[in-house]
C-alpha positions as CSV (number, residue, x, y, z in Angstrom):
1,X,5.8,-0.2,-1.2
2,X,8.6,1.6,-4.1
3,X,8.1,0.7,-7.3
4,X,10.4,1.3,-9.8
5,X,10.0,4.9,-10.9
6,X,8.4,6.6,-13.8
7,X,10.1,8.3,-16.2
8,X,8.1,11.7,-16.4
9,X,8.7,14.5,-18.7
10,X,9.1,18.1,-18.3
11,X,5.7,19.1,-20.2
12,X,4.3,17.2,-17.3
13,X,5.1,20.5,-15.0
14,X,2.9,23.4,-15.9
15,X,4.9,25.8,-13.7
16,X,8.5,24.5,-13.9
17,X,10.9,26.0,-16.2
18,X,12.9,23.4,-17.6
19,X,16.2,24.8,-16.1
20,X,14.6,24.4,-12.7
21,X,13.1,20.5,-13.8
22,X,16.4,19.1,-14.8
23,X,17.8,21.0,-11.7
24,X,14.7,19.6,-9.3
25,X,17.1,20.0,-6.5
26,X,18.4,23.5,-6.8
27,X,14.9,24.1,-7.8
28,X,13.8,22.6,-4.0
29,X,16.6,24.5,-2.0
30,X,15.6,28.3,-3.6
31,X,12.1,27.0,-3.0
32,X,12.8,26.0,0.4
33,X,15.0,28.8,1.5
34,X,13.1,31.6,-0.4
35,X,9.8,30.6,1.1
36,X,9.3,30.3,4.9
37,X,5.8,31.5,5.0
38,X,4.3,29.7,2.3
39,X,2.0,27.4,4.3
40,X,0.2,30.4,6.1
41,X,0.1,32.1,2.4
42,X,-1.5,28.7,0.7
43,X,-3.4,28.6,3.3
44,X,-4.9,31.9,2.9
45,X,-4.9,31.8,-0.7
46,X,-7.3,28.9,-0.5
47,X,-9.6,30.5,2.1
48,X,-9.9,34.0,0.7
49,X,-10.9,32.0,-2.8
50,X,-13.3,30.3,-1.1
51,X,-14.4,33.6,1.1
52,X,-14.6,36.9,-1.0
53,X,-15.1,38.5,2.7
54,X,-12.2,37.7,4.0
55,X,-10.3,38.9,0.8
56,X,-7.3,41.0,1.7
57,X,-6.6,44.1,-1.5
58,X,-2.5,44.0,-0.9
59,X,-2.6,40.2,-1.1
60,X,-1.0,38.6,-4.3
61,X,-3.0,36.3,-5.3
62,X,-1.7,35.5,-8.7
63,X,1.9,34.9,-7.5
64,X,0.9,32.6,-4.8
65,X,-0.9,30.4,-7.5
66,X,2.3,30.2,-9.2
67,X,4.2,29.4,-6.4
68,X,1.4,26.8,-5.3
69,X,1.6,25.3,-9.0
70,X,5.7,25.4,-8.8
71,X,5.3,23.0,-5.3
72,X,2.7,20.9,-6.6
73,X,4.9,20.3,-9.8
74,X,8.5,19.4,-7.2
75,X,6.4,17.6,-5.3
76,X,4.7,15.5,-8.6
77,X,8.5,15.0,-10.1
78,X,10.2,14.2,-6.2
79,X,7.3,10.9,-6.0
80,X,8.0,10.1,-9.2
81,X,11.8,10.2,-8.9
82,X,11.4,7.8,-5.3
83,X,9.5,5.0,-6.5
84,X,6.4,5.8,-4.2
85,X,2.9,4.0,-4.8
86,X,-0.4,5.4,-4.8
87,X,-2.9,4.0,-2.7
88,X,-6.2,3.4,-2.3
89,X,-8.2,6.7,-0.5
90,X,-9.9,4.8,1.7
91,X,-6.6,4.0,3.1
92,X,-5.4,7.4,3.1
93,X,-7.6,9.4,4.4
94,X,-10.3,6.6,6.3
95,X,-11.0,9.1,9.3
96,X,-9.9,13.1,9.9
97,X,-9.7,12.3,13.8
98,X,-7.4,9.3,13.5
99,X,-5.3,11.4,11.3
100,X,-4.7,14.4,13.7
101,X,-4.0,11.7,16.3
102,X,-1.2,9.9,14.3
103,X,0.8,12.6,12.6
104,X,4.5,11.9,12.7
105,X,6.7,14.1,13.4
106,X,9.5,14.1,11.5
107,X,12.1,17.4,11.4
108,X,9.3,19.6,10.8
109,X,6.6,17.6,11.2
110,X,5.7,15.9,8.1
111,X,6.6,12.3,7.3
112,X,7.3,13.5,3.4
113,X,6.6,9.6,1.9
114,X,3.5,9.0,3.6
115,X,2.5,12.6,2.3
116,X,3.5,12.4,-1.4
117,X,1.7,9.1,-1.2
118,X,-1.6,10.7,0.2
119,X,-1.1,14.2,-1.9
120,X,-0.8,11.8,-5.2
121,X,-3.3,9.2,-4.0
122,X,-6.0,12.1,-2.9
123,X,-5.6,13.6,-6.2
124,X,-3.5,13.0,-9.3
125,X,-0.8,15.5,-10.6
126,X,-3.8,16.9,-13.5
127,X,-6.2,17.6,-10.4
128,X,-4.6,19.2,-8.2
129,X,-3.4,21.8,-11.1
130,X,-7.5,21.7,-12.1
131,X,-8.3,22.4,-8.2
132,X,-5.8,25.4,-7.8
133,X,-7.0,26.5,-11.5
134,X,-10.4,26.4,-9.9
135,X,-9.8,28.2,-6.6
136,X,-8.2,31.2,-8.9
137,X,-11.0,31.5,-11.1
138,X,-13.1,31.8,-7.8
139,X,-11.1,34.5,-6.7
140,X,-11.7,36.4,-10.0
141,X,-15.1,35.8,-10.3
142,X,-16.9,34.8,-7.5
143,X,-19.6,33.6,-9.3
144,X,-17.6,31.2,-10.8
145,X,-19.2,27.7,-9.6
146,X,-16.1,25.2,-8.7
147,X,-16.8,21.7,-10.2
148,X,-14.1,20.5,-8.5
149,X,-14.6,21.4,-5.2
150,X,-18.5,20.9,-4.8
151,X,-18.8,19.0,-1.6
152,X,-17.2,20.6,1.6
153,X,-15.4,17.2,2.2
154,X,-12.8,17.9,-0.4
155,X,-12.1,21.0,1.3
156,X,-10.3,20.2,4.9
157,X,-8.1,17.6,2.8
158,X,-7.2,20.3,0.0
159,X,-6.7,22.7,2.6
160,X,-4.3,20.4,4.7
161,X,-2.6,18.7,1.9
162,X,-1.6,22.5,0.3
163,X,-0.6,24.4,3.3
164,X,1.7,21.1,4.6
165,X,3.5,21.0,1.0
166,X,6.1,23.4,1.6
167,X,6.9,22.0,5.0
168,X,7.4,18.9,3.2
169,X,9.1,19.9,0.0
170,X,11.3,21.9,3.4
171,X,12.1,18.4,5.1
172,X,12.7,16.9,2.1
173,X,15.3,19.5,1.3
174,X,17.3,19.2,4.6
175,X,17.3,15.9,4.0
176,X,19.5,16.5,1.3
177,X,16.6,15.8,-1.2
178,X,16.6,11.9,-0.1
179,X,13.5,10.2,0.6
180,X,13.5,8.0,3.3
């Protein structure tokens, strides 16, 4: 299932410095440490781009994208950096039930190479930067018509895969940055 990994660059990472790419692991830590709440705040990001009535007037939107792009980014240079193969959707993803049912629970409850796999196999490292780009501009302009996310089947995968990422950019951490 590894493959020998890519060499990536750091242009690859829209929202990494390049201090914090060729420190990814000091760079996981502060992100880890610094941000316990980051599901629920992904999470509402996602919704209150999506809903402009649940929209809260304190919320922060524009750093939570940044934060969102900074995790996609560890998370794109941490698969890259283990070897880990993409595959096919159908496998990833063949039924929502099945995949409630067979979660794996793992120090916090994410299995991190099965999820890199499915977050890169879902969507590649360019579309989930054009999804999030996408949800702010929908946020800013609610008449903004998402190309991206025009069927509500890409929604309940988005909105799992992006509020799970810091819980596994977390596990991955306390696991001393080793994926097992």
């Amino acid at each position: 299932m590894k493959k020998k990994s890519r060499k990536i660059t750091w242009r690859e990472c829209r929202h990494l410095r390049k201090s914090q790419f060729d420190n990814h692991l000091l760079t996981l830590k502060k992100f880890s440490e610094d941000k316990r709440n980051c599901s629920k705040n992904f999470l509402h990001f996602i919704n209150m781009c999506l809903c402009k009535e649940i929209r809260c007037k304190d919320f922060n939107s524009t750093h939570t994208y940044l934060e969102l792009g900074k995790a996609i980014d560890l998370a794109w240079l941490i698969f890259n950096k283990s070897g880990l193969r993409r595959k096919n959707i159908k496998d990833i993803l063949p039924n929502h039930s099945d995949e409630i049912d067979c979660s794996c629970n793992y120090l916090e409850g994410v299995y991190p190479p099965d999820f890199l796999t499915k977050m890169f196999s879902y969507q590649s490292h360019k579309d989930w930067h054009t999804a999030i780009d996408e949800l702010l501009f929908s946020y800013l302009d609610p008449s903004f018509s998402c190309t991206f996310l025009s069927y509500s089947e890409d929604l309940i995968p988005l909105q799992e895969i992006l509020s799970d990422l810091p819980i596994a950019l977390r596990t991955i951490h306390l696991n001393e940055g080793k994926i097992d």
